[in-house]
N, CA and C of each residue as an Amber inpcrd file, in Angstrom:
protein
   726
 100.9370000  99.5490000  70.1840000  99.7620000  98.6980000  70.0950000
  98.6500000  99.4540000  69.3850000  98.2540000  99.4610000  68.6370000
  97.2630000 100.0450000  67.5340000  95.8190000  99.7420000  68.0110000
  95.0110000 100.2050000  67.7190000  93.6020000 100.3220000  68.0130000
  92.9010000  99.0040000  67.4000000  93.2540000  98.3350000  66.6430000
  92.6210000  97.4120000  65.8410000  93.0550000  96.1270000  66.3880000
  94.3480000  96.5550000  67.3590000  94.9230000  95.3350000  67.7640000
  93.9150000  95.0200000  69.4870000  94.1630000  96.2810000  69.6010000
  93.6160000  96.2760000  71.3730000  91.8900000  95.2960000  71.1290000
  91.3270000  96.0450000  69.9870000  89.7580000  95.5550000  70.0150000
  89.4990000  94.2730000  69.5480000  90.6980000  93.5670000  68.8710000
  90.4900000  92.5500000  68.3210000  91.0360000  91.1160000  69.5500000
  91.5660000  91.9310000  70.4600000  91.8280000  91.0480000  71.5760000
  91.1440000  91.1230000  72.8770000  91.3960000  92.5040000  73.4810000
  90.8150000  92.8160000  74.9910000  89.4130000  92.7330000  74.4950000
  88.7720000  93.0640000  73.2310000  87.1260000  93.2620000  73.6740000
  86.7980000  92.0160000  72.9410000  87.2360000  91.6060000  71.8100000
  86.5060000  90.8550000  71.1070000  86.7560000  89.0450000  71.4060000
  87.8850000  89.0880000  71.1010000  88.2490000  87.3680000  70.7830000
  88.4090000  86.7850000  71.8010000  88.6670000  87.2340000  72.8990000
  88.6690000  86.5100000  73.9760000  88.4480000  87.0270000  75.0940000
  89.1860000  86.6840000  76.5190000  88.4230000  86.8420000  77.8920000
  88.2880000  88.0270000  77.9340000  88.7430000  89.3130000  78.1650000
  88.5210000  91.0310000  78.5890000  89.1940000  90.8960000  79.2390000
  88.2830000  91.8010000  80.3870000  88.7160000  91.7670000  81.8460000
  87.3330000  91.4880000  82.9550000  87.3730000  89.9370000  82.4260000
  86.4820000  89.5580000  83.2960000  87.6580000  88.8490000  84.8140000
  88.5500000  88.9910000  84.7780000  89.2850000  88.8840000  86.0900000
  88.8610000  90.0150000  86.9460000  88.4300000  91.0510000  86.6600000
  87.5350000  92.1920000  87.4820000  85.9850000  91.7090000  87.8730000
  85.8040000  90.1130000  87.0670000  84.4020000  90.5150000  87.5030000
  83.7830000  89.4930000  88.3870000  84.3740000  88.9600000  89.6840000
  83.8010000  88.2910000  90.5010000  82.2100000  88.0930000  90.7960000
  81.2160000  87.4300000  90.7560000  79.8730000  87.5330000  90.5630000
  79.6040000  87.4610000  92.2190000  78.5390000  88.9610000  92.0770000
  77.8740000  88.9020000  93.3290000  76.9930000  87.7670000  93.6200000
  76.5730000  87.0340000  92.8100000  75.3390000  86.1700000  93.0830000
  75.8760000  84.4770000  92.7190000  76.9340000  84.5930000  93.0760000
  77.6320000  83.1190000  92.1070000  77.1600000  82.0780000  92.8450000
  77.4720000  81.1060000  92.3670000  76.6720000  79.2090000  92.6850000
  77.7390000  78.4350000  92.9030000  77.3880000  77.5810000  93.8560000
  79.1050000  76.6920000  94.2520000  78.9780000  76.0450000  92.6330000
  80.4960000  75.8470000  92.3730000  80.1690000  75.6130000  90.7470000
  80.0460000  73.4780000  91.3590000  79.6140000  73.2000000  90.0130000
  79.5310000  72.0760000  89.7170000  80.8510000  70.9450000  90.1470000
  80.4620000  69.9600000  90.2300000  81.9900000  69.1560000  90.6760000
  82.8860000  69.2530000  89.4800000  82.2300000  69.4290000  88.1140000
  82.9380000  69.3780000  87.3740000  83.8090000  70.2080000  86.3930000
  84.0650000  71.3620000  87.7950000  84.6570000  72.4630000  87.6590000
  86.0990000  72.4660000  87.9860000  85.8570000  72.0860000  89.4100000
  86.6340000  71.2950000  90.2660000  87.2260000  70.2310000  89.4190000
  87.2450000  69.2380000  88.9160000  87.6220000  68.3130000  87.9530000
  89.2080000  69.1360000  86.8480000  87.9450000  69.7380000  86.1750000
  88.6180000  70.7280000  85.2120000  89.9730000  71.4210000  85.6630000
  89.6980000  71.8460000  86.5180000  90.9960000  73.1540000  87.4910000
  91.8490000  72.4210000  87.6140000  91.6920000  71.1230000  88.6180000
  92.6150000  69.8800000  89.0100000  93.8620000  69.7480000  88.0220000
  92.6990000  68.9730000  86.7700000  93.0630000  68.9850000  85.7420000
  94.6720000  69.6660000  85.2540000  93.7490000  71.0240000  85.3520000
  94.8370000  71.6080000  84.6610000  96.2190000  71.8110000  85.9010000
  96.1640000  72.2180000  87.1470000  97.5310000  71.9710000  87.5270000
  96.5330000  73.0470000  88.7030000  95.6660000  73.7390000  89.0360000
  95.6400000  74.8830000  90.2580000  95.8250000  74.0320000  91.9350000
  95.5870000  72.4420000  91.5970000  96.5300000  72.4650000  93.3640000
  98.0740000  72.5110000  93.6400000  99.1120000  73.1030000  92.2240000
 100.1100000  73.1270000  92.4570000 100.4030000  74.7060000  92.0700000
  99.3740000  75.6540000  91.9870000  99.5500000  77.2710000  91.4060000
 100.1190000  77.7590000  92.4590000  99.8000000  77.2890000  93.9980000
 100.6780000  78.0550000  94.9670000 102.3080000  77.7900000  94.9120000
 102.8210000  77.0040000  94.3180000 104.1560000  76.4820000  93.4800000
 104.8320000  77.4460000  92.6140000 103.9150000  78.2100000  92.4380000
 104.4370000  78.6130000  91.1020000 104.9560000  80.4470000  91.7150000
 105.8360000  80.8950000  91.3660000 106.7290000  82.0100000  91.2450000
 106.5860000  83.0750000  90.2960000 106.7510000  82.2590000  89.0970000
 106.4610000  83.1600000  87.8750000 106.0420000  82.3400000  86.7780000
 105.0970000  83.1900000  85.8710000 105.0100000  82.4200000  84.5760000
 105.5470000  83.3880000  83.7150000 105.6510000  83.1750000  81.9150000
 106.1230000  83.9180000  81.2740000 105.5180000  83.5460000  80.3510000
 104.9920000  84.0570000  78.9240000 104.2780000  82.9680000  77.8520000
 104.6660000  84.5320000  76.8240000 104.3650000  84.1130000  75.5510000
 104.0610000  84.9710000  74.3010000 102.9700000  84.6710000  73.8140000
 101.6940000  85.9930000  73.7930000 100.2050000  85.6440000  73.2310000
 100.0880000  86.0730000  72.1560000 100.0410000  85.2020000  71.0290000
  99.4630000  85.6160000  69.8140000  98.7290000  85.7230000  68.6750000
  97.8850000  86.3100000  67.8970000  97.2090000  86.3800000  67.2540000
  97.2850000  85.9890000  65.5460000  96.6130000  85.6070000  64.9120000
  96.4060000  85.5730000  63.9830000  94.6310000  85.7520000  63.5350000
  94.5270000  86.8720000  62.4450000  93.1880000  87.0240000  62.8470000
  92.4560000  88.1440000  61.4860000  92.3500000  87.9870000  60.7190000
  91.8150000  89.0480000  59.3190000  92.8940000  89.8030000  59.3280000
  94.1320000  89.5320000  58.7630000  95.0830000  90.3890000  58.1130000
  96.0200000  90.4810000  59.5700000  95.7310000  90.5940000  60.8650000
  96.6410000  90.7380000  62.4410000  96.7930000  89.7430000  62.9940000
  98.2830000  90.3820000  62.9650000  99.4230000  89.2540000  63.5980000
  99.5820000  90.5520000  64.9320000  99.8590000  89.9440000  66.0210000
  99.5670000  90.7730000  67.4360000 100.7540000  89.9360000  67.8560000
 101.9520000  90.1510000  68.5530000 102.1140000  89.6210000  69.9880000
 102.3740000  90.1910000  70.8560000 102.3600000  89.4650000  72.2110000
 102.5940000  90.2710000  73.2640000 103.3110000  89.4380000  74.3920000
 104.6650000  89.8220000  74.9710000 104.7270000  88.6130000  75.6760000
 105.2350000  89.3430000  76.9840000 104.7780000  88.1870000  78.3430000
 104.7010000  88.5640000  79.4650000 105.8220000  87.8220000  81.0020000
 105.8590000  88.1960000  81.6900000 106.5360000  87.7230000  82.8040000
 105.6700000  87.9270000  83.8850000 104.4540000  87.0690000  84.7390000
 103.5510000  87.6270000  85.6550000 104.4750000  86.5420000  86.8810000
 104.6540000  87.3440000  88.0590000 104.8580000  87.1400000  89.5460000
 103.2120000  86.5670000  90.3710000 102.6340000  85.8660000  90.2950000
 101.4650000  86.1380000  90.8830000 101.5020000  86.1420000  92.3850000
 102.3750000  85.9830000  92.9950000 102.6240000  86.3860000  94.5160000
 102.5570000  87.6500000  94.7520000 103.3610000  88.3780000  94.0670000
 103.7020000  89.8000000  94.0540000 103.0570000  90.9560000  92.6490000
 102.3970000  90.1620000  91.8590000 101.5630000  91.1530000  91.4450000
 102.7460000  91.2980000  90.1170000 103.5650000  91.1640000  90.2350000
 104.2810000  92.3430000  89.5490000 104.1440000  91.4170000  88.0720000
 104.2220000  92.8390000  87.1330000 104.0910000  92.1730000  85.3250000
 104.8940000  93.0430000  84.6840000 105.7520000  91.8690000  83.4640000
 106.7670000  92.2740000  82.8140000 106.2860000  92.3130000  81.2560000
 106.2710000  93.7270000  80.5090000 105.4840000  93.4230000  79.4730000
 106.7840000  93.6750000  77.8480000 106.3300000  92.9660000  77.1020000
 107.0400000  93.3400000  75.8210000 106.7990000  93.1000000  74.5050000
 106.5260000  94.0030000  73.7310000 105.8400000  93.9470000  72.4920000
 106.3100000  95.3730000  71.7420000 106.1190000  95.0260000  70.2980000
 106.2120000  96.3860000  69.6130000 105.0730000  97.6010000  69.3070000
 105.0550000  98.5990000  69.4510000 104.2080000  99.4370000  69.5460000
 103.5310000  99.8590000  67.8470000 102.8960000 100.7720000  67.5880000
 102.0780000 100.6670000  66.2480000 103.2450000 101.0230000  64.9940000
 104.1710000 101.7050000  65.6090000 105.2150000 102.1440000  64.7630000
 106.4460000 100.5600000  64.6140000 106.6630000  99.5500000  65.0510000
 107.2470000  98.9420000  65.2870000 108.4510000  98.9810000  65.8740000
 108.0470000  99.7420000  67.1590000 109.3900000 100.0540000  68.1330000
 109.0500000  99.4000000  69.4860000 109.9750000  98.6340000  70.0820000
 110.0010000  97.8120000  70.5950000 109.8310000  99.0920000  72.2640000
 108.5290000  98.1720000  73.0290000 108.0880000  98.4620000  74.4250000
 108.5580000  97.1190000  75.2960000 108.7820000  98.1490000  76.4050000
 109.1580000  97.2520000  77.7100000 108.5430000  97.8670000  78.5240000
 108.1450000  97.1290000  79.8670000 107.0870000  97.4250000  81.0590000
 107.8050000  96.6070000  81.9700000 107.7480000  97.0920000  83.2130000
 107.1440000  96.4900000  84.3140000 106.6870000  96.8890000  85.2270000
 106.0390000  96.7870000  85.5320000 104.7860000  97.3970000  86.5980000
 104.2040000  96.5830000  88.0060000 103.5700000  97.0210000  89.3910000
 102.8440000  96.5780000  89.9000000 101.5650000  96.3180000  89.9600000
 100.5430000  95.6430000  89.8560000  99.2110000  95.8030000  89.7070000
  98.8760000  96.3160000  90.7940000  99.6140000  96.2690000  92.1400000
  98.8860000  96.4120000  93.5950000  99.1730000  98.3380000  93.0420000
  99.9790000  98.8020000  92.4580000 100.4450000 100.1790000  92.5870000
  99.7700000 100.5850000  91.0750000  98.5900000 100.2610000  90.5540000
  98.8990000 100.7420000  89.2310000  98.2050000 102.4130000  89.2020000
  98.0060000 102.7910000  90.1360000  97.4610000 104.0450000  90.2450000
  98.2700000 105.0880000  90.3300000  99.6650000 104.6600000  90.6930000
 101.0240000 105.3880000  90.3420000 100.9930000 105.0300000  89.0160000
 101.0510000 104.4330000  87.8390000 101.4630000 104.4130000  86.7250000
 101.1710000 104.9830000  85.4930000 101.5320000 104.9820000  84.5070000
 101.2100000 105.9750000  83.4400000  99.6980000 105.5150000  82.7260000
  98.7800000 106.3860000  82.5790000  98.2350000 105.7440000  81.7520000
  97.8490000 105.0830000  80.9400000  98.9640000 104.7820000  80.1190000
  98.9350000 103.8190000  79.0060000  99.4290000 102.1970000  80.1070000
  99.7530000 102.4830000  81.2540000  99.8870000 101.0690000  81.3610000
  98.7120000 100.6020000  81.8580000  97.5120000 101.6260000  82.9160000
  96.5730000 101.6800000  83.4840000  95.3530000 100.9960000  81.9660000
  95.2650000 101.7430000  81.4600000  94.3010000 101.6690000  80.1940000
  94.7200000 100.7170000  79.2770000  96.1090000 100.4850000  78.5570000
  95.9210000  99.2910000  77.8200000  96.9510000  98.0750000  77.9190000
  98.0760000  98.7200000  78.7540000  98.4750000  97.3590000  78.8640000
  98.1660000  96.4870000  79.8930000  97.9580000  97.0550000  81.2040000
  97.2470000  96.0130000  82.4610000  96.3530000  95.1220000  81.3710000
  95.1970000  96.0960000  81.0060000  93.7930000  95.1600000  80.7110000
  94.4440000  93.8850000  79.4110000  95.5950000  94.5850000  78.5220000
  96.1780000  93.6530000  77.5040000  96.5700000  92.1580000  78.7290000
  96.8300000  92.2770000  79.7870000  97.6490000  91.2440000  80.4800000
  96.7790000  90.7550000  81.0420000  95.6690000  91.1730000  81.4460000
  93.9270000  90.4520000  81.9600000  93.6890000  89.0200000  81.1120000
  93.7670000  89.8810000  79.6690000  92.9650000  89.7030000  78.4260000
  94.0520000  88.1570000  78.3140000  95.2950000  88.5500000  78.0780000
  96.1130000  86.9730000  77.9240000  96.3570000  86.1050000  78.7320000
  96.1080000  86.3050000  79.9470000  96.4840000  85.6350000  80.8390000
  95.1500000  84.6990000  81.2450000  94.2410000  85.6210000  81.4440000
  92.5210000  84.9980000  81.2240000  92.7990000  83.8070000  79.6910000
  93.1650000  84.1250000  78.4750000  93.4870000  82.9710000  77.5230000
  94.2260000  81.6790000  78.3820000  95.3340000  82.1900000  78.5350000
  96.3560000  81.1520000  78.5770000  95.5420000  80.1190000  80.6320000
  94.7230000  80.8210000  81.0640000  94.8680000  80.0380000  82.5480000
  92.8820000  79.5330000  82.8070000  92.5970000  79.9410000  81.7750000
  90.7550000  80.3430000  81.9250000  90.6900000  79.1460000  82.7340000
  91.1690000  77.9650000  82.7790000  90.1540000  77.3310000  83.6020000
  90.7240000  76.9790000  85.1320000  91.6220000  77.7590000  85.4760000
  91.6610000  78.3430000  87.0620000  90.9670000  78.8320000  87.5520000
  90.0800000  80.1490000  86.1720000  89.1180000  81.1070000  87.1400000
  87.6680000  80.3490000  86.8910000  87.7790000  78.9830000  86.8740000
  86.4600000  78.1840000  87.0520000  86.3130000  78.4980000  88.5920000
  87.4360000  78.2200000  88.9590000  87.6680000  78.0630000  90.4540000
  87.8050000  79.3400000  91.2420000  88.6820000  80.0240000  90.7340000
  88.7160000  81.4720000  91.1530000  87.8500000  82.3920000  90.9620000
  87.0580000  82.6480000  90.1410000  86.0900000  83.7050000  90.3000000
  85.0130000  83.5620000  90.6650000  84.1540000  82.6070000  91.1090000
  82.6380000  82.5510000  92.0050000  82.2650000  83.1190000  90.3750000
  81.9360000  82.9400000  89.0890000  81.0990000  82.7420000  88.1660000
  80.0300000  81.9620000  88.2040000  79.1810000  81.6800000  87.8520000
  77.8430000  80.6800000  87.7270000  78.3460000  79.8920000  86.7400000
  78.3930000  78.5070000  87.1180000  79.0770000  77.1520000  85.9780000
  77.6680000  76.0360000  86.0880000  78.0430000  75.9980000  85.0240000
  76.9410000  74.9150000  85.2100000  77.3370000  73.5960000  84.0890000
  77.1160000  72.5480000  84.9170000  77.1950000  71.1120000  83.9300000
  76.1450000  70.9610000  83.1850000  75.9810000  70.8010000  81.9440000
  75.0860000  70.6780000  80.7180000  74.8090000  69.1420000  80.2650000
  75.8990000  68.1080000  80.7570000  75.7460000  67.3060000  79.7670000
  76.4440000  67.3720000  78.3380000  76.6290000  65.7740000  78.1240000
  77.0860000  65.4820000  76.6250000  76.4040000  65.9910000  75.9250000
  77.4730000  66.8810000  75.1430000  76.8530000  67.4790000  73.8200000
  77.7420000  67.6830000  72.6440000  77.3630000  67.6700000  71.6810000
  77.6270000  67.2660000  69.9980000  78.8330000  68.7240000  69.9440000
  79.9180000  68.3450000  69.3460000  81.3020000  69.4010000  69.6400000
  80.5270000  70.5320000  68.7320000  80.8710000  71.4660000  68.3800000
  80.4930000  72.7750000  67.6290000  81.1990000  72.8270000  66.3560000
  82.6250000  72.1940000  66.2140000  83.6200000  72.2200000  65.3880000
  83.6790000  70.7370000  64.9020000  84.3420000  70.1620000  65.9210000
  84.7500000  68.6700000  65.1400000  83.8050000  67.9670000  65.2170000
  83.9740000  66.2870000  65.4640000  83.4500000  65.5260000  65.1910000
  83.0690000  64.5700000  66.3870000  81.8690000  64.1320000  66.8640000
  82.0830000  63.7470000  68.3030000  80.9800000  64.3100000  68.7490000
  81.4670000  63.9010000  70.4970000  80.5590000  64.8610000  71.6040000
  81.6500000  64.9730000  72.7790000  81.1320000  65.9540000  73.8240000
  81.5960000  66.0980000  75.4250000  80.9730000  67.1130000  76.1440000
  81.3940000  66.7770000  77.2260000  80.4380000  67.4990000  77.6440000
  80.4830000  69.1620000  78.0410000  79.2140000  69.1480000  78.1110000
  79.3400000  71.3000000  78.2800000  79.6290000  71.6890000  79.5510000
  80.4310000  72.8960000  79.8510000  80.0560000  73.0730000  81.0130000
  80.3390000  74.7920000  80.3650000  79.1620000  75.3770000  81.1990000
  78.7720000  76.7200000  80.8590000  79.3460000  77.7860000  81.8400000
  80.1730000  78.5780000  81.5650000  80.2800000  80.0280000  82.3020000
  79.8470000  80.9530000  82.3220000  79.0140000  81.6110000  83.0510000
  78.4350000  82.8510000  82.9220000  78.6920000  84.1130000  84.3240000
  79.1800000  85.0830000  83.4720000  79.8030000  86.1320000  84.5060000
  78.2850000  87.2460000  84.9790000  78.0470000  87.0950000  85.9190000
  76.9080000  88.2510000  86.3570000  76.9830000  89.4970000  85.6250000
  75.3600000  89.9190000  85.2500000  74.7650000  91.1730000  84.5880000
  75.5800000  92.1970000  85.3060000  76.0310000  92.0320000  86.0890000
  76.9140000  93.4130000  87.1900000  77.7850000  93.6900000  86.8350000
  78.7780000  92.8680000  86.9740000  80.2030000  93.2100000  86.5560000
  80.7280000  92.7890000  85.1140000  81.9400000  92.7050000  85.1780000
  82.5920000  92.2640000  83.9510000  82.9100000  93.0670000  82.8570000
  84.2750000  93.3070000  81.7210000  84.2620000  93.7010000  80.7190000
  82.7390000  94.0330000  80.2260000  82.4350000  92.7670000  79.6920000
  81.1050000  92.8300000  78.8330000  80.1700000  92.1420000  79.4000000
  79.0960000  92.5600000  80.6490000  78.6980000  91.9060000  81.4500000
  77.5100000  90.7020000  80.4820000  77.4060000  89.6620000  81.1800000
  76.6240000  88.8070000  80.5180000  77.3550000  88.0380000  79.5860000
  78.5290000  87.8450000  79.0670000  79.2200000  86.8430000  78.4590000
  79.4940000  85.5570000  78.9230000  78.7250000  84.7830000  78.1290000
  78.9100000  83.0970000  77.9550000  79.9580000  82.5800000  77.3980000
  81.1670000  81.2470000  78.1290000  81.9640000  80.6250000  77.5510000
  80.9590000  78.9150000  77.9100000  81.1510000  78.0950000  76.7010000
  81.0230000  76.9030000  76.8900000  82.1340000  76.4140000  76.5710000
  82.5800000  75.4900000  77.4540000  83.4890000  74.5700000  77.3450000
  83.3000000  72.8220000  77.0380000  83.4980000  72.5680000  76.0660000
  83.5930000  71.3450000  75.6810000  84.2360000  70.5450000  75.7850000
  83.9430000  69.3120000  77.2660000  84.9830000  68.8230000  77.7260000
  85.1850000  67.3530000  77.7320000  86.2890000  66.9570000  77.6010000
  86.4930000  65.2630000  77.6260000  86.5770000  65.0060000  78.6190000
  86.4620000  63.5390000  78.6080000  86.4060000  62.3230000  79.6390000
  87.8580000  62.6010000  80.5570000  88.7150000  63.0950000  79.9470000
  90.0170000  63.6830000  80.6870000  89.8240000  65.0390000  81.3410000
  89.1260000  65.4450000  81.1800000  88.4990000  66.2810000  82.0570000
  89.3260000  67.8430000  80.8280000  90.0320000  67.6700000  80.1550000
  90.8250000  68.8290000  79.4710000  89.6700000  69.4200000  78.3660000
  89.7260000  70.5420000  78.1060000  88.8120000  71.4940000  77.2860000
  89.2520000  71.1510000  75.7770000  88.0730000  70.8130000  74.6660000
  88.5460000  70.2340000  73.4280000  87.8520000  71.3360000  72.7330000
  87.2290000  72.1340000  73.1750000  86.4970000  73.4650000  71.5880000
  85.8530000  73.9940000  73.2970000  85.7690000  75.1310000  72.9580000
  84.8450000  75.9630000  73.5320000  83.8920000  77.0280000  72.2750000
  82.8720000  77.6570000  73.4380000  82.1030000  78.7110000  72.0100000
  81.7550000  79.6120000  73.1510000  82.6210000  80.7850000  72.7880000
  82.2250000  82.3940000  73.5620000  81.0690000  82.9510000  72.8140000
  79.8450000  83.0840000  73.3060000  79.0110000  83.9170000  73.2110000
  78.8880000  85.3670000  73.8350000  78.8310000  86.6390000  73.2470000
  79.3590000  87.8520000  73.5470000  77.6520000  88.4900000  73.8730000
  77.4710000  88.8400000  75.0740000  76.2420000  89.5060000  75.7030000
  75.8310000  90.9250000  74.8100000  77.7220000  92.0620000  74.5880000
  77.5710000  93.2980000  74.7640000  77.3600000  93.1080000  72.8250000
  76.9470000  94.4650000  72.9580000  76.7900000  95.0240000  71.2770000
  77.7380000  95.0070000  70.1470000  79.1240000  94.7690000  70.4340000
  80.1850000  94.6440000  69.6570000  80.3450000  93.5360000  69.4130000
  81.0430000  93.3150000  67.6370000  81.3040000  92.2840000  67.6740000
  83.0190000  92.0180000  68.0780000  83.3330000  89.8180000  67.5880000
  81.9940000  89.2670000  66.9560000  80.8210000  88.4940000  68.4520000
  80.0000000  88.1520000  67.9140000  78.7740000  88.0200000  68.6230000
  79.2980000  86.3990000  68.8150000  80.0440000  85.5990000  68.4250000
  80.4820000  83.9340000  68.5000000  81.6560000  83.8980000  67.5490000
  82.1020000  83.2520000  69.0880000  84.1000000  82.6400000  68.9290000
  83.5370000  81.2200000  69.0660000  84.1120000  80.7840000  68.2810000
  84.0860000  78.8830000  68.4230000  85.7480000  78.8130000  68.1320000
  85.9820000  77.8400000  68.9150000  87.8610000  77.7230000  68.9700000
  87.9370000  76.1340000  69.4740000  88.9460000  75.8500000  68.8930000
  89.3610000  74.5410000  69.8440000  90.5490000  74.5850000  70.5190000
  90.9660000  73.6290000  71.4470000  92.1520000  74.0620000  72.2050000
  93.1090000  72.8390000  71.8550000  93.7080000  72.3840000  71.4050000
  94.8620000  71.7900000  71.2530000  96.1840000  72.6700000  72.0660000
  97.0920000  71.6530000  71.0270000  98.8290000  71.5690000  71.4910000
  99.1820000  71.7770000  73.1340000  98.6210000  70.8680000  73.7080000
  98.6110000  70.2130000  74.9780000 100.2860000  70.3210000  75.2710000
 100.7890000  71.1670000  76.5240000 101.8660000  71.2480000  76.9670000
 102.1870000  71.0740000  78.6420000 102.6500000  70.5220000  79.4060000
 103.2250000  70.4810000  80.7830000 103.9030000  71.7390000  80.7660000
 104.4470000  72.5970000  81.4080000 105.3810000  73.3160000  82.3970000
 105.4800000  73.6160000  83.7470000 106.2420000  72.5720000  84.1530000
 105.7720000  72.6460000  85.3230000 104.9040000  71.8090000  85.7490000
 104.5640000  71.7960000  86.8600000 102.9540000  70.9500000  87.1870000
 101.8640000  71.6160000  86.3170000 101.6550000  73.0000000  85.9550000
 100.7600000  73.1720000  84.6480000 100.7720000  72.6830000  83.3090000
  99.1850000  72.1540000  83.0660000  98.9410000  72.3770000  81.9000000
  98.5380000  73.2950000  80.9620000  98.9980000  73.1680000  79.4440000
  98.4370000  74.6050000  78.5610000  98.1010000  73.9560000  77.4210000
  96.9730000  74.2790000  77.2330000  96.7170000  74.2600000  75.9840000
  97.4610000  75.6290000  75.1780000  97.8800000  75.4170000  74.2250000
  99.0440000  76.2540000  73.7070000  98.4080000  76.7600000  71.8520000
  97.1940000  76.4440000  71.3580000  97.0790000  76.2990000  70.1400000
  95.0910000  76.3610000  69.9100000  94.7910000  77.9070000  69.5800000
  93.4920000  77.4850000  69.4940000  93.0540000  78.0770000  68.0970000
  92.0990000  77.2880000  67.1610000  91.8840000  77.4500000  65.9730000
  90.5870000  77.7400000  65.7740000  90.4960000  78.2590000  65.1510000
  88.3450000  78.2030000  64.8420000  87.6130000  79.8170000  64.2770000
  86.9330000  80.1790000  64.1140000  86.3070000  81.3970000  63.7500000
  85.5680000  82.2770000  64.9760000  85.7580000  83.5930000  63.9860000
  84.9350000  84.8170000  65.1890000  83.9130000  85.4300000  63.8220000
  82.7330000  84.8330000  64.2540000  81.6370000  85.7160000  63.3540000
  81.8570000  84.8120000  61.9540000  82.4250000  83.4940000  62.0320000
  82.4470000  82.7830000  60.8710000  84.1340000  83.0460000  60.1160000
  85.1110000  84.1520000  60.5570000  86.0590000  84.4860000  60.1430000
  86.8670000  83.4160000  60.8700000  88.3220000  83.2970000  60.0270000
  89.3190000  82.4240000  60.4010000  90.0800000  83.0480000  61.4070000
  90.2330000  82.3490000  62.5200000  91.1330000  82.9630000  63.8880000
  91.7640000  81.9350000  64.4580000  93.0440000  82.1160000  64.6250000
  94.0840000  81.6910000  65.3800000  94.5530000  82.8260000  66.5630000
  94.9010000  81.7850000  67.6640000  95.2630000  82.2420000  68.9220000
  96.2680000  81.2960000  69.1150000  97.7010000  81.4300000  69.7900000
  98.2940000  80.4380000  70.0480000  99.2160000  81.0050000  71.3290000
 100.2290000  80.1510000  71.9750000 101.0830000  80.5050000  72.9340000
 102.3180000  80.1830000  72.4860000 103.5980000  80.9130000  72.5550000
 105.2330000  80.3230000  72.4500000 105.9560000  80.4610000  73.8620000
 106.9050000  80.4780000  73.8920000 107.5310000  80.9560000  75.0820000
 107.0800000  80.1320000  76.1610000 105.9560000  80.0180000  76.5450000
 105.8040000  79.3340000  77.7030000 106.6880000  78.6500000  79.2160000
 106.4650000  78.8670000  80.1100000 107.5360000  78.2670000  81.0590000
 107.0140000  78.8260000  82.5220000 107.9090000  78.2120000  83.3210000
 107.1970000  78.3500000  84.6830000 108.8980000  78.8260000  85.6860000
 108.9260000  79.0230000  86.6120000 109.6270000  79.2890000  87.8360000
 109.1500000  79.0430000  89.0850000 109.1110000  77.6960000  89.4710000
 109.0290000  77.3270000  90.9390000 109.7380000  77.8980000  92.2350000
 108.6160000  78.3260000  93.4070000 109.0770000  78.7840000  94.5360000
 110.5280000  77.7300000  94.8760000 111.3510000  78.6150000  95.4040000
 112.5910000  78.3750000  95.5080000 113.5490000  78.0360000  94.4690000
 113.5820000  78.3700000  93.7660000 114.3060000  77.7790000  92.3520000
 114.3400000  79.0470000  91.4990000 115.5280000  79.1810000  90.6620000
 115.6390000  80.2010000  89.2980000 115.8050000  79.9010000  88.0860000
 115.4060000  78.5360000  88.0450000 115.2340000  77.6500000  86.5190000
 113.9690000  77.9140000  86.1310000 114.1280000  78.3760000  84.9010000
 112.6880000  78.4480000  84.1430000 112.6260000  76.8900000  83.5260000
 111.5190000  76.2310000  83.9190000 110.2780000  75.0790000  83.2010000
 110.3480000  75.4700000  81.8070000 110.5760000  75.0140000  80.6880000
 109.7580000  75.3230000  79.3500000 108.3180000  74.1850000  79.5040000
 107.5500000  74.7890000  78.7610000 106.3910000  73.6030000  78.3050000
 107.0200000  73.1900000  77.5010000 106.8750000  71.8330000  77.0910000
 106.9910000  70.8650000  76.6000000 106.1170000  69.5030000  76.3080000
């Protein structure tokens, strides 16, 4: 995993590791948070066994992937991707144990699995992280054409990757996320991700948006998901999305 790859994902284009950053001061979020989560499938996440997805990039010259197997009962993560030389890495690790593990899984691949998994599930941790959300109202999309409405995330000055980072989510009458725009608090860029979320997939009782397009700092960026699929408690059939 190369240096250009790590910064262009864990710090820049998308979530970090704001799954570390529960807000001391958070606000019961809005109903229409709750809505959102529904939405996407979290009263059936205790269902779920395992997920597996491939996260990848397209992004000024980087193509990135990385693909995963997360247990969320048990913590445990299965990682696989090629390294800067193009030699193929395998992982698996505990998160509850990662203080036994090698550094490189401690330092960049955990936070790499924060970073995609925060992509592929963000609007679970509407619900899961006690963030400050707030309903905005209909507002004019950033990208397309239209309106919906905002609903704002903001992770407390305390914690977080990059404390003080804003996601707006731009949401339909279906309650599903149609563009969001990450505004970045810390000094690095870029300083604004505008993305939209398409290629709408089931696996499972989850939904994924599987396909997000739009610019970082005005540059062309693609983010997308393959692989996708689920493993329901009691069962050893993997779900594809579909």
């Amino acid at each position: 995993m190369t240096k250009l790859a790590r910064s262009m994902t864990i710090g820049c284009l998308s979530f970090g590791l704001l799954a570390l950053a529960a807000s001391s001061w958070a606000q019961t979020p809005p109903r229409v948070a709750d809505q959102i989560s529904k939405t996407y499938g979290i009263g059936s996440f205790d269902r779920i066994d395992a997920i597996r997805y491939t996260f990848n990039v397209e992004a000024q010259g980087l193509n990135l992937s990385r693909s995963w197997a997360w247990h969320p009962k048990t913590g445990e993560v299965s990682y696989e991707a090629k390294d800067k030389d193009g030699n193929p890495v395998k992982v698996t690790y505990s998160q509850a144990q990662l203080d036994k593990e090698p550094a490189r899984v401690r330092d960049e691949i955990d936070p790499a699995f924060l970073n995609d998994q925060y992509n592929l599930l963000f609007p679970f941790h509407l619900s899961w992280d006690g963030a400050e959300v707030q309903d905005q109202g209909i507002q004019k999309l950033p990208l397309g054409k239209g309106s919906a409405r905002r609903v704002a995330v903001k992770y407390s000055g305390d914690g977080g990757y990059t404390p003080g980072d804003t996601w707006e989510l731009y949401v339909g009458s279906d309650h599903r996320v149609k563009e969001f725009a990450y505004h970045r608090a810390g000094p690095k860029p870029p300083k604004l991700v505008i993305m939209t979320w398409a290629g709408y997939k089931k696996a499972g009782p989850l939904l994924v948006a599987t396909e997000r397009r739009g610019t970082a700092d005005g540059k062309p960026v693609r983010i997308f998901f393959t692989s996708v699929s689920v493993k329901l408690a009691g069962s050893d059939k993997w779900m594809n999305a579909h």
